[in-house]
C-alpha positions, 0 to 999 in steps of 0.5 A, spaced: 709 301 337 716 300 338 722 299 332 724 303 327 719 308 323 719 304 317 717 297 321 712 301 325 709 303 318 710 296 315 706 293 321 700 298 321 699 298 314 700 290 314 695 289 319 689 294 315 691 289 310 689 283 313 683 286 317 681 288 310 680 295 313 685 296 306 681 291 302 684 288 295 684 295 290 685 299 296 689 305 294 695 306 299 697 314 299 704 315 302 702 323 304 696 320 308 698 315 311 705 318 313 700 324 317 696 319 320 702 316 322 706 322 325 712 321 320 715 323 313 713 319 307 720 315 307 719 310 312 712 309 309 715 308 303 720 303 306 713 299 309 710 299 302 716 296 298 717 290 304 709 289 303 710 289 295 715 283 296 711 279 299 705 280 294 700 284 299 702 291 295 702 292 286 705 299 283 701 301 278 704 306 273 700 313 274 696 311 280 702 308 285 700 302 290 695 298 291 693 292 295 694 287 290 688 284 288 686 277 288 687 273 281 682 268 282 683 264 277 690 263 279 688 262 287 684 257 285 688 254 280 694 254 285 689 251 291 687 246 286 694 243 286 695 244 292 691 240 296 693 234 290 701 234 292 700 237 298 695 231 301 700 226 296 706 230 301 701 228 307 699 221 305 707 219 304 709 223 311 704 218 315 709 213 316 714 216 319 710 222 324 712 219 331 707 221 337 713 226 338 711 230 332 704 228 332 702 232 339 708 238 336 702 238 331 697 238 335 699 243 341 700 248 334 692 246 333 690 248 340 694 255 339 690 256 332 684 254 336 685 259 342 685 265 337 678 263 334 676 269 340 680 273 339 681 272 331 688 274 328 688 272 321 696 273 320 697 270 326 692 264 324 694 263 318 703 262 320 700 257 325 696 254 319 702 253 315 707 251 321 701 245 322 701 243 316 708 244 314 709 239 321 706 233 317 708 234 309 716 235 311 718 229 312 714 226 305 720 222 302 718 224 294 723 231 293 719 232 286 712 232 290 715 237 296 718 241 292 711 242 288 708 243 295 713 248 297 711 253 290 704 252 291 706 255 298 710 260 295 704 262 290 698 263 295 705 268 299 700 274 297 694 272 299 694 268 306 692 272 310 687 274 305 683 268 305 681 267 312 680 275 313 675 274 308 672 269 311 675 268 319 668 263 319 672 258 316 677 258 321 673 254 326 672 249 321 680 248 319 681 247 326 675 241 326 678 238 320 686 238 322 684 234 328 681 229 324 688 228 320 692 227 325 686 222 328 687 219 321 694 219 321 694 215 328 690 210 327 694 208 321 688 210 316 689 208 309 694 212 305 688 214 300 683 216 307 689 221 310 690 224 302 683 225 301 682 229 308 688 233 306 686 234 300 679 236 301 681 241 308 686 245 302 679 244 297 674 246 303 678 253 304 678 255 296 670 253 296 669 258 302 674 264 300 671 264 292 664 263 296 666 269 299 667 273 293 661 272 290 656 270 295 649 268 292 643 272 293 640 267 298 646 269 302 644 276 303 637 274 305 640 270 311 645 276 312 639 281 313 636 276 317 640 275 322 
């Protein structure tokens, strides 16, 4: 690794988060992590408060850090809304995306379609807000993206989470950001370009919350295969 202990500390303990090696609950021990690490519990430290300010680690009173555990009932709440201004953004955006913005869209869809082999969930998921931030920005409504920049803001210590939870939906999200931009192109209707929208954020809660409690019929076909 390169970079100084503490950013040492910080990517190695972010990328267990996202692969769910540490796993929502997960309790972080500096003194272990710092051996397993080869330096002193300072640096570790360092690493755990920068992952606390992002929301990925929770201090506990007499029990110390934790990988934040998933609010659902908050996750779902905020991904509700979300997907309403965030497909009003895009629908109101539509007009004003030229080709030029249009193909920077794309080439960013490639870039997330060529880690489906070899799947990253952090990278995944900065390329999936660069996507979509490349079709809402230019929403005319400042009230409506300002709601969609604190919906963001609130899914912060979660994203990676979600598509490391459930890395199949990844392909699916690739699929359905091409029919956006084949909407927005054609010049669908409004209402057609805010309804993809909205369904593509709705479709990734459905599978995450799935994921978290899968029924017992999804085990049966786990087992089969």
């Amino acid at each position: 690794m390169t970079g100084s202990k503490s950013e040492q500390a910080y990517v190695w303990l972010r990328a267990r988060i996202s692969a769910r090696e540490f796993g929502p609950g997960y309790r972080l021990v500096l003194g272990a992590i710092a051996d397993e690490l080869g330096m002193s519990v300072v640096p570790v430290r360092e690493a755990i408060r920068r992952l606390e300010a992002e929301g990925l680690v929770t201090f506990e009173r007499n029990v110390g850090a934790r990988v934040t555990l998933v609010d659902q009932s908050e996750y779902a709440h905020t991904m509700q809304t979300l997907g309403i201004v965030e497909g009003a953004a895009t629908s109101l955006s539509a007009p004003l995306l030229d080709e030029d913005t249009l193909a920077r869209a794309e080439a960013i869809n490639e870039r997330m379609k060529a880690l489906l082999d070899h799947f990253d969930a952090h990278i995944f998921t900065d390329l999936n807000r660069e996507f979509h931030s490349v079709l809402y920005e230019p929403c005319p409504n400042p009230h409506i993206l300002d709601l969609v920049h604190r919906g963001w803001a609130r899914l912060s210590g979660i994203r990676d989470t979600t598509f490391a939870y459930v890395p199949g939906r990844a392909q699916h999200s690739v699929e359905e950001h091409t029919r956006i931009l084949e909407l927005i192109r054609a010049g669908a209707e409004p209402i057609e370009i805010e309804l993809a929208a909205r369904n593509h954020r709705w479709r990734t809660m459905d599978a995450f919350l799935h994921a978290l409690h899968p029924t017992p019929t999804d085990s049966r076909k786990t087992e089969g295969r």
